[in-house]
C-alpha positions as CSV (number, residue, x, y, z in Angstrom):
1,X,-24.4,-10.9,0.6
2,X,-20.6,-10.5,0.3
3,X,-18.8,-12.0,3.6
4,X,-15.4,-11.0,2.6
5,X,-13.0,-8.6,0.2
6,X,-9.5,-8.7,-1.1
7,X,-8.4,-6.0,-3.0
8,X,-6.3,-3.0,-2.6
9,X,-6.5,0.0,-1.2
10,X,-7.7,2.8,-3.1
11,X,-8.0,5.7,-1.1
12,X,-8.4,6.1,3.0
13,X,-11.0,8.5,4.0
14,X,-12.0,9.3,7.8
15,X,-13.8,6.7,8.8
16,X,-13.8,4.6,5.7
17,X,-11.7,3.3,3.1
18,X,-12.2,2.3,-0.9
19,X,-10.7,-1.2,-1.7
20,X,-10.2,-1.9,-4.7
21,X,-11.4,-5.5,-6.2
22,X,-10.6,-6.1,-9.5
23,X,-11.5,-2.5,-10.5
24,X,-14.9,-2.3,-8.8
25,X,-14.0,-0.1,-5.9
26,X,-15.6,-0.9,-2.5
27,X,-16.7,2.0,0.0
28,X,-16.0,0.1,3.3
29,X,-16.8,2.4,6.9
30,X,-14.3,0.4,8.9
31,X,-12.5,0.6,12.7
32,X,-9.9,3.4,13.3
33,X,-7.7,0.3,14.0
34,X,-8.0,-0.7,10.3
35,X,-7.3,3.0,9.3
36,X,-4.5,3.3,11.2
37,X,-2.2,0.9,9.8
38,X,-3.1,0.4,6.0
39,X,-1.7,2.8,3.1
40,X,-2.3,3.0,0.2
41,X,-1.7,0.4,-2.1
42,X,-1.5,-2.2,0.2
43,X,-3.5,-5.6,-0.3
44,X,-5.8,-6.1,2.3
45,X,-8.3,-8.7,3.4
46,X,-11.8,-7.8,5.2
47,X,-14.5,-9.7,6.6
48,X,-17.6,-7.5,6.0
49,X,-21.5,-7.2,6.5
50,X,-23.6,-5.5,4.3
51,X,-26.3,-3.5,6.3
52,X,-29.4,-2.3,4.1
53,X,-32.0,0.8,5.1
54,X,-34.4,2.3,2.7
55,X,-32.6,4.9,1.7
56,X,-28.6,3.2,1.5
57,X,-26.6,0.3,2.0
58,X,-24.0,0.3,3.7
59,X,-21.0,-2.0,3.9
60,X,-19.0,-2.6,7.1
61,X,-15.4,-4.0,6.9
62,X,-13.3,-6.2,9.8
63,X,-9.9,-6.9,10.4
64,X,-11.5,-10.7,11.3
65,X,-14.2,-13.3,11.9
66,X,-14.4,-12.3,15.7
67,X,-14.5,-8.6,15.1
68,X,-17.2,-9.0,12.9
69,X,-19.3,-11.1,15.2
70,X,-18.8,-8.6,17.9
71,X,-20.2,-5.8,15.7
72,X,-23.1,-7.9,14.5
73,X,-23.8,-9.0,18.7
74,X,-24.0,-5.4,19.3
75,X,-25.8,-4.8,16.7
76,X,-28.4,-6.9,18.3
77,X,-28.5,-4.5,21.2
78,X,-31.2,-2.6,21.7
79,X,-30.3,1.3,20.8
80,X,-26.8,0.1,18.8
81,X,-27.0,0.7,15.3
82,X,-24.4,0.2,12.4
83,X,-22.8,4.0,13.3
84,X,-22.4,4.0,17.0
85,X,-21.2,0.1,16.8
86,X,-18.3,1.1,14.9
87,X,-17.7,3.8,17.1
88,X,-17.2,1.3,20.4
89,X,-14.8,-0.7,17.9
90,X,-13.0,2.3,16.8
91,X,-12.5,3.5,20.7
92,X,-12.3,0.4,22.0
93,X,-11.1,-2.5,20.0
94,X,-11.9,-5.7,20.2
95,X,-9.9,-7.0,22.6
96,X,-10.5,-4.2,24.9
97,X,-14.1,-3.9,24.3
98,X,-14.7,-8.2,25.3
99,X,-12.5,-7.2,28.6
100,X,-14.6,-4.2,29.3
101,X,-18.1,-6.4,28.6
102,X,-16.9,-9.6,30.9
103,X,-15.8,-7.0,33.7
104,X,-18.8,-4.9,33.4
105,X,-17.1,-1.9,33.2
106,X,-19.5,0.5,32.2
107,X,-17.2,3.5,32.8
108,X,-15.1,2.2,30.4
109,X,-17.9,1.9,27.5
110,X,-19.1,5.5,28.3
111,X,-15.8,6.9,26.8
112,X,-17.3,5.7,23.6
113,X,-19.0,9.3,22.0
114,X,-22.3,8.1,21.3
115,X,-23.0,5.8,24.3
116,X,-24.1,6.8,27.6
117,X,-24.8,4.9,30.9
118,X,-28.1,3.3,30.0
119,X,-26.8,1.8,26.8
120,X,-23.5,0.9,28.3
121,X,-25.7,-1.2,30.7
122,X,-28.1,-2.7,27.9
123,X,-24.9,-3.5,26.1
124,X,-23.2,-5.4,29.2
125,X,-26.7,-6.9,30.5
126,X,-26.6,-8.4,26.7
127,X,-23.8,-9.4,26.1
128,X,-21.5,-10.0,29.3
129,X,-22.0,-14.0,29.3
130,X,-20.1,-14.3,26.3
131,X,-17.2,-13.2,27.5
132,X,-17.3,-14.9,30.6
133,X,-14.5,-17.4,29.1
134,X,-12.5,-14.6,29.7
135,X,-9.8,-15.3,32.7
136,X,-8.7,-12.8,35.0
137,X,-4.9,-13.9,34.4
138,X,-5.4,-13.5,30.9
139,X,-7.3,-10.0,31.2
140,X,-4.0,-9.1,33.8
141,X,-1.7,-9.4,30.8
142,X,-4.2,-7.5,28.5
143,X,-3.8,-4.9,30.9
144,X,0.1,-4.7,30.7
145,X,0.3,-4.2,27.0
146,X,-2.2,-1.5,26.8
147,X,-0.6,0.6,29.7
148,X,2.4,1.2,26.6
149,X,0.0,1.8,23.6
150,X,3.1,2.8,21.6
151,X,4.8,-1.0,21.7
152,X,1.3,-1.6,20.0
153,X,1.5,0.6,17.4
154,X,4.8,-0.3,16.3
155,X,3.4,-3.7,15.6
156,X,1.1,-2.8,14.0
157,X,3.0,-0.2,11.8
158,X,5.4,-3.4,10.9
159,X,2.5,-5.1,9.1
160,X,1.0,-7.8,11.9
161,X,-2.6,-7.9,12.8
162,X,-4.0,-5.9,15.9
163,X,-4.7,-9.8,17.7
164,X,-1.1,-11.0,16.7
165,X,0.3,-7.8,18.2
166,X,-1.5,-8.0,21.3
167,X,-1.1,-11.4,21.9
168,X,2.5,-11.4,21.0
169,X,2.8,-8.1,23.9
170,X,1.2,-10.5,26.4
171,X,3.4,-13.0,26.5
172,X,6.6,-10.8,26.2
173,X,4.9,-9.2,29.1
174,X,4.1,-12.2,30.9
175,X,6.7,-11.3,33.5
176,X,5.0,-8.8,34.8
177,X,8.3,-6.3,35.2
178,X,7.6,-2.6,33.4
179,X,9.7,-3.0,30.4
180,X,11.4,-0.5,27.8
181,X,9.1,0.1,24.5
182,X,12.3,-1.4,22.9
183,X,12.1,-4.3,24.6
184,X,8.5,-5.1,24.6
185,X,8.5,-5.0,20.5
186,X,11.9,-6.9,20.9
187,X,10.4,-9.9,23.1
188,X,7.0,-9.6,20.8
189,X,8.7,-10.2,17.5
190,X,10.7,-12.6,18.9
191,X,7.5,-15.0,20.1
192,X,6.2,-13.9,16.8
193,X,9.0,-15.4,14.7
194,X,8.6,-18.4,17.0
């Protein structure tokens, strides 16, 4: 099976991308959170899992390791296949998706299109306890930095990693005092550098 790519990217589609690896190009469905801050030409790095039916195979892409055990745990969910897996990534994200699971917010995972409220439940009865590690102080600063989704995407628009961003807007938020977008990427590329 191939675990992971690095090539360029070829051409970005709607939900999927072509990398290209030393001219075999790759059709990769990956997260909207991939999508959005790749262009063309760009050399990229994914973690993938190849899923195989009768009639295709299909390969997934992630941004990382964790991502891509998140998709393969739900993928272990009763009623979550391949398409509507990368649908909670692409709505969610990661980050948001483990707060969403350890807080049994089912509300939250029935934004997803494609999951309603019995298999929002299936996938928290499943897979709540491995997010438990997940502190309520820590999920308080989560919550800051995705109030301002636009300090976010500025981040990620400058090249860093949708973990590295959100991290990095977490502990410039760490105060707790409503800041400026200015001043959130400001303090974030500031604990970046450091």
């Amino acid at each position: 099976m191939i675990g992971m790519l690095r090539g360029r990217v070829w051409e970005i589609q709607a939900e999927k991308l072509i990398l290209d690896v030393q001219g075999v190009g790759y059709l990769l469905s990956v997260p909207l959170g991939i999508l959005s801050r790749v262009h063309t030409g760009q050399e990229l790095i994914v973690y993938t899992h190849t899923h195989m039916r009768e009639e295709e195979i299909a390969l997934y892409g992630f941004a990382s390791l964790n991502e891509k055990k998140l998709f393969l745990d739900m993928l272990n969910v009763s009623g979550i296949g391949p398409k509507v897996g990368m649908a909670i990534l692409s709505t969610l994200g990661q980050p948001e998706l483990e707060q969403a699971l350890a807080q049994e917010d089912i509300g939250r995972l029935t934004k997803v299109p494609g999951v309603g409220k019995k298999t929002a439940q299936r996938l928290v009865l499943e897979l709540k306890d491995k997010f438990k590690g997940l502190g309520i102080e820590e999920m308080g600063a989560n919550e800051t930095y995705r109030g301002d989704s636009e300090a976010l995407e500025t981040l990620l628009a400058l090249g860093f990693s949708p973990e590295e961003a959100r991290k990095a807007l977490s502990r410039a938020m760490a105060g707790g005092e409503p800041l400026p977008v200015e001043e959130q990427v400001r303090l974030a590329l500031k604990h970046l550098a450091g």
